[in-house]
N, C-alpha and C positions, 0 to 999 in steps of 0.2 A: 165655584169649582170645589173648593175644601167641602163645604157642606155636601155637596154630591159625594164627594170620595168618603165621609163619613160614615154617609147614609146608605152606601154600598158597604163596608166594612161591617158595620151593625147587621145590615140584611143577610153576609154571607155568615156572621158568627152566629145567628140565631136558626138560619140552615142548617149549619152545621150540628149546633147542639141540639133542634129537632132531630135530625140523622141520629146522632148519638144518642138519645133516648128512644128513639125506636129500636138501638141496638142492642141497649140494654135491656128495653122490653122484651126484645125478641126471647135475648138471652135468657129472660126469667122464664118465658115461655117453657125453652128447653130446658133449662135447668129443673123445674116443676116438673116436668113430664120424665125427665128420665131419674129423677131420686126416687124413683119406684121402679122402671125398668133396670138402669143399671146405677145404684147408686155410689157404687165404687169408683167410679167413672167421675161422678162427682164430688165425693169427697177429696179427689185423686187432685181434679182443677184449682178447686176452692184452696188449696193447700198451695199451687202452684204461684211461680212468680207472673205468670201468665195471669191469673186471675186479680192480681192485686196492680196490675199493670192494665185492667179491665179488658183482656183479650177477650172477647167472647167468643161462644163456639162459631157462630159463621166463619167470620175472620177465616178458620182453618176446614170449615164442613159446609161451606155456602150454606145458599139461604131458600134452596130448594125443598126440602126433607120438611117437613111440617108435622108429621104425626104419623102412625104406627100403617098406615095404608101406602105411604111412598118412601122407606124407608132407603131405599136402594137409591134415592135421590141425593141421599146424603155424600157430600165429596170425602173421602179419604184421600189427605193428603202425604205427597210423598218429599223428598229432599227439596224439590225446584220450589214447595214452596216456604220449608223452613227459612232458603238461603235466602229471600225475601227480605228476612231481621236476620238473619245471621252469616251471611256472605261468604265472613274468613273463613267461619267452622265449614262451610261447606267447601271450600275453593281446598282449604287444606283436608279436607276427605276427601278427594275428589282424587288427589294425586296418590292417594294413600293403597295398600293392599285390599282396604276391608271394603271399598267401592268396588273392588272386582270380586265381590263375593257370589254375587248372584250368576256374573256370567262364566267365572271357573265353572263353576255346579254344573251349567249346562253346556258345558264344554267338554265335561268327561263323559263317555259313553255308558257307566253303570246308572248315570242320571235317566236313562230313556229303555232302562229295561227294570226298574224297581217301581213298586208304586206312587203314581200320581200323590196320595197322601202323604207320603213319606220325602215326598221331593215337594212339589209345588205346593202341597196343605202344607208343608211345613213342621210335621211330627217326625221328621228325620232329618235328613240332611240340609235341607232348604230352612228347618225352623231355626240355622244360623248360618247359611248360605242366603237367605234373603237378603239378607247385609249388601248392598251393590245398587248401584246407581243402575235402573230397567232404560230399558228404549224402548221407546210409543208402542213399537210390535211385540214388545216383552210384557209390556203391561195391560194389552188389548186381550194377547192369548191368559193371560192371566184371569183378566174378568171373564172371558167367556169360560173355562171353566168354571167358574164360582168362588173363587179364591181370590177375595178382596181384598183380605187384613195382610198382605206380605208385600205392601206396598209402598215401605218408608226404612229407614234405613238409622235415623233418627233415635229412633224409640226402640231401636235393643238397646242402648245404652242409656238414654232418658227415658225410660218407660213412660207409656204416653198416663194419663194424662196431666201429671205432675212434671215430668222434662225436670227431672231435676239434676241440677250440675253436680249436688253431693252424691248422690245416686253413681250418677257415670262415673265419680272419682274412686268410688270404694271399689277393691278389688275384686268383692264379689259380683258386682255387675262383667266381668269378665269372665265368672266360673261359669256362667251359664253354658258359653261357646268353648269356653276354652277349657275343656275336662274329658276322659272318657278313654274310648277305647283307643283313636288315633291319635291324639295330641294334650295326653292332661296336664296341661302344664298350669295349670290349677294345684293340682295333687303336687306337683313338684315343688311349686313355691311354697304353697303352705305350711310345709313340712319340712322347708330349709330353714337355714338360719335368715333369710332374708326375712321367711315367713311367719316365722315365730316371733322375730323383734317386732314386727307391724302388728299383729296380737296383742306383744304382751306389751305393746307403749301403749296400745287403744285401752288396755284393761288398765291403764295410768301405774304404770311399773314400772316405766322409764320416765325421764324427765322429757319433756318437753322439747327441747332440739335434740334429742337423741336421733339418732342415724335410722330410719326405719324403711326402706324402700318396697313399694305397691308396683305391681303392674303397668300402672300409669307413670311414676316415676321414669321408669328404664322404655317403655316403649311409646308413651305418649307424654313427654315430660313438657312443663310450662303449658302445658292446655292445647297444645298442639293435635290438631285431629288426625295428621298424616302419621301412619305408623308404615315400616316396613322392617325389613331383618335380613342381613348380610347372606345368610344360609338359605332362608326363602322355607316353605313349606315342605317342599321337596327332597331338600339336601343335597342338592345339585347346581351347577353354575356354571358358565360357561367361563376363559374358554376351560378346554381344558389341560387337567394337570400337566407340569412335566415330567415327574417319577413317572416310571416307563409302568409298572404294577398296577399305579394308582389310574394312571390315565386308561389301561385295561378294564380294571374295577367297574370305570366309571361310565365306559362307553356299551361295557355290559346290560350296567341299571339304566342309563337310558336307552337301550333297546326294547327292557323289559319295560319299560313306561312308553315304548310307542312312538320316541321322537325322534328315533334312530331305526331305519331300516336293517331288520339283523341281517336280510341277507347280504346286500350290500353297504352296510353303514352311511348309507347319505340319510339324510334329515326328510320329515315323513311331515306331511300335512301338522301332524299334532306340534311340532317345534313350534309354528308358528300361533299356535292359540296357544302353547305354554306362554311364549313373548308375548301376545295379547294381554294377557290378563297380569304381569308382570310379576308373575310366580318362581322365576329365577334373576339371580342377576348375572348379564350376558355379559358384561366387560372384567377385567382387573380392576378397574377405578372403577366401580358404580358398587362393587363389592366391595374393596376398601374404602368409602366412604359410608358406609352403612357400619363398618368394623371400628371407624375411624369415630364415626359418632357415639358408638356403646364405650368405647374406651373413652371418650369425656365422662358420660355418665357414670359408668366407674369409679370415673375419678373426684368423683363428690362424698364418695367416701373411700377411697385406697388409691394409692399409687398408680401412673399410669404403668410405672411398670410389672408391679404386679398384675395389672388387668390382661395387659397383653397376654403376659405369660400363660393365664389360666385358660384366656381365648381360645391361645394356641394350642394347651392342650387341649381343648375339644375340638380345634379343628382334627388333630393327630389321633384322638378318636371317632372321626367321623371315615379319616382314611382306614382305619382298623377296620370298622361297620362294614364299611365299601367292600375289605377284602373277604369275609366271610359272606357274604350277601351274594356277592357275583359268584363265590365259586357254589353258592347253593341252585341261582340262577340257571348256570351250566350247566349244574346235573340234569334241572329238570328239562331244561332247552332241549337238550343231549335226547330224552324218552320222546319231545317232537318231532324232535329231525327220525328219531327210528322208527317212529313209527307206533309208536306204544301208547302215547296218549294221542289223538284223534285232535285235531283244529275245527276248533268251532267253529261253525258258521260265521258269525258278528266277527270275528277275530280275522283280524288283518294279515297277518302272518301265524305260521304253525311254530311259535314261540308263546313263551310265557304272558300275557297281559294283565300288569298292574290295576291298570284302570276301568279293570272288571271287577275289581274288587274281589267278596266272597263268592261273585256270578260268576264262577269259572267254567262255565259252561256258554258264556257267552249269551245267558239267558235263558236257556235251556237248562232245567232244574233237573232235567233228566238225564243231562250229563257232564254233572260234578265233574272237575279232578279235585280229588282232595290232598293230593301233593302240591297243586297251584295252591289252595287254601292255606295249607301251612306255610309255603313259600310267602305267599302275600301275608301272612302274620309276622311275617320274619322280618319284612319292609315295613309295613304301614306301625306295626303293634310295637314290636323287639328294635327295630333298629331308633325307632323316633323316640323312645326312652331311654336311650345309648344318647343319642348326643344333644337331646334337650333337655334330659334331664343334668346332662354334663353344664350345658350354659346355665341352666337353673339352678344348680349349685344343689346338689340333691345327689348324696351319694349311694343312698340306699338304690333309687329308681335306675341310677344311672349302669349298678352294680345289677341287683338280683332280677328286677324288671328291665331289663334293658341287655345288657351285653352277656348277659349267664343266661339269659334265655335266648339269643341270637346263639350261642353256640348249641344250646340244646334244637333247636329248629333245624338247625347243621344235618346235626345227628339222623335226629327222624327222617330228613327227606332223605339221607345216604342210606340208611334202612329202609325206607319206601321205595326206592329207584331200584336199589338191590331184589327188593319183593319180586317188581314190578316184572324185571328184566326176566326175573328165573320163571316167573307164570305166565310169562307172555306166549301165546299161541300165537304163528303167524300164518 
């Protein structure tokens, strides 16, 4: 019997390391062939821990794909099968905002009146909207248009095919998505004092434990994949305020985002895929615990009471934002209701919609308002540099880009409305 269990043992170890050399053959196979077609691709592996840990490419591209005639055989894979070897990282993205990236995008209506390239190619909003964990019908309609490569979630931050951990730690791998016209908070940190110390310790001008806080410190800290943030994307949260102004303010903006019925204020299909995608936080306690954990973090290098303090005063400008916002809101709601600017079609109510973005025509290019367009610069552009650039600690953004040009958008649309009203033929 021992001799048989031997001789079994031996038979399945030399199985095995047959398999394993076919695999690495394989491997050479492909590696040969594509250091000519894409050899970046290769140097990128070779480099990786993946490579020294002898992943080969099947492991993650099956063993379909043979040569330049079946190329489409090749599997790109997506999260379900990273989490394979890496499980936590997944389970804790999984619970995180940046798993819901892909199905925000196609949840807001400007996603289905702008170009296909620009959403599903991924040269706009999708090429960091792909970010999100697909379902089978998300990623079927996906191949069938032809747009393979937005199907990993992964590799914005380990760029494939290196997956490097140093990579995802540097803050630059964060500026790619996190910059621009709606959200630079890129531009903001680099240009604070946070951003400057992490600079100028990397250019070795600080010692060594000095204080230098990354992106990833404050938002993804200990390696943690789950990210989220007390204020949300939005700048909105449920329930709401009790200052009588602010809870006005605030029932205004979400009217003009669609989740509130202006005519009657009850809650509209869109509340519930805002909760879907958990782009607000719906409680007191799910918001103070998000508040609850930035003030730890804070507190790795200053006082918890100073962190509060400063929190609080962004919260106390985010209520400012609210009240210039909503009463610019009003103006324009106000040319709806009279009748002066026309309800688009797409548009749900004859109110302002956010979530047309610059398509303030509802898709119809032929019929701009372009008092909605500065209004929407005044939400998306002016107000989210008022108060992230406040949490980012960024006084220039938070001052001249941010709340000095909220009031100037003020202005314009109160001179546009004015125009508007005196040339209106009825």
């Amino acid at each position: 019997m021992k001799k048989f269990i031997i001789f079994v043992s031996f038979s399945l170890l030399f199985s095995y390391l047959g398999f394993f050399n076919v695999s690495l053959a394989n491997a050479e196979s492909c590696i040969n062939c594509h250091r000519g077609v894409t050899p970046g691709l290769v140097k990128d592996w070779e480099a990786s821990k993946h490579s020294k840990m002898e992943i080969t490419c099947s492991t993650c591209h099956g063993d379909k794909h043979t040569g330049p005639h079946n190329v489409k055989l090749a599997q790109l894979p997506d999260e379900t099968l990273c989490a394979q070897c890496h499980k936590k990282q997944f389970d804790e993205f999984a619970k995180g905002k940046h798993s819901f990236g892909w199905t925000s995008l196609n949840a807001m209506p400007i996603t289905h009146v702008e170009p296909d390239e620009l959403m599903e190619g991924g040269r706009g909003c999708g090429g960091c909207h792909n970010m999100g964990i697909k379902t089978e019908a998300q990623k079927k309609e996906q191949s069938a248009k032809g747009y393979r490569y937005q199907n990993n979630s992964c590799d914005e931050c380990h760029t494939r095919h290196s997956f490097s951990k140093k990579e995802a730690l540097d803050p630059k791998a964060c500026q790619q998505c996190h910059m621009g016209y709606d959200h630079p908070q890129w531009e903001m940190w680099e240009s604070s004092k946070h951003g400057t110390r992490w600079f100028v310790k990397n250019s070795e001008n600080l010692p060594e434990n000095a204080q230098a806080p990354s992106c990833q410190n404050c938002h993804l800290p200990e390696g943690t994949h789950e990210n989220r943030t007390a204020w949300g994307f939005l700048g909105v949260k449920l329930p709401l305020p009790e200052d009588p102004q602010w809870k006005a303010d605030r029932i205004t903006i979400l009217k003009a985002l669609g989740v509130l019925n202006p005519e009657t204020g009850e809650p509209t299909a869109r509340l519930e895929a805002v909760k879907s995608v958990d782009m607000v936080r719906l409680t007191e306690e799910s918001w103070k615990t998000e508040r609850d954990k930035m003030i730890k973090r804070c507190g790795n290098c200053h006082s918890a009471q100073y962190a509060r303090q400063q929190l609080e005063m962004g919260d106390s400008m985010m209520q400012k934002s609210d009240r210039l916002l909503a009463e610019a809101i009003q103006i324009v709601a106000d040319l709806y209701k009279d009748g002066i600017i026309k309800k688009p079609n797409k548009y749900s109510f004859a109110y302002p919609d956010f979530l047309y973005f610059m398509q303030t025509g509802g898709g119809d290019t032929n019929k701009l308002s372009y008092i909605d367009q500065v209004l929407f610069q005044m939400y998306m552009k002016h107000r989210m540099r008022t108060y992230q650039a406040f949490f980012h600690v960024n006084p220039d953004y938070a001052y001249w880009y941010g709340w000095a040009m909220m009031v100037k958008d003020l202005g314009n649309i109160k001179e546009l409305a004015q125009t508007m009203r005196a040339t209106h033929h009825k």
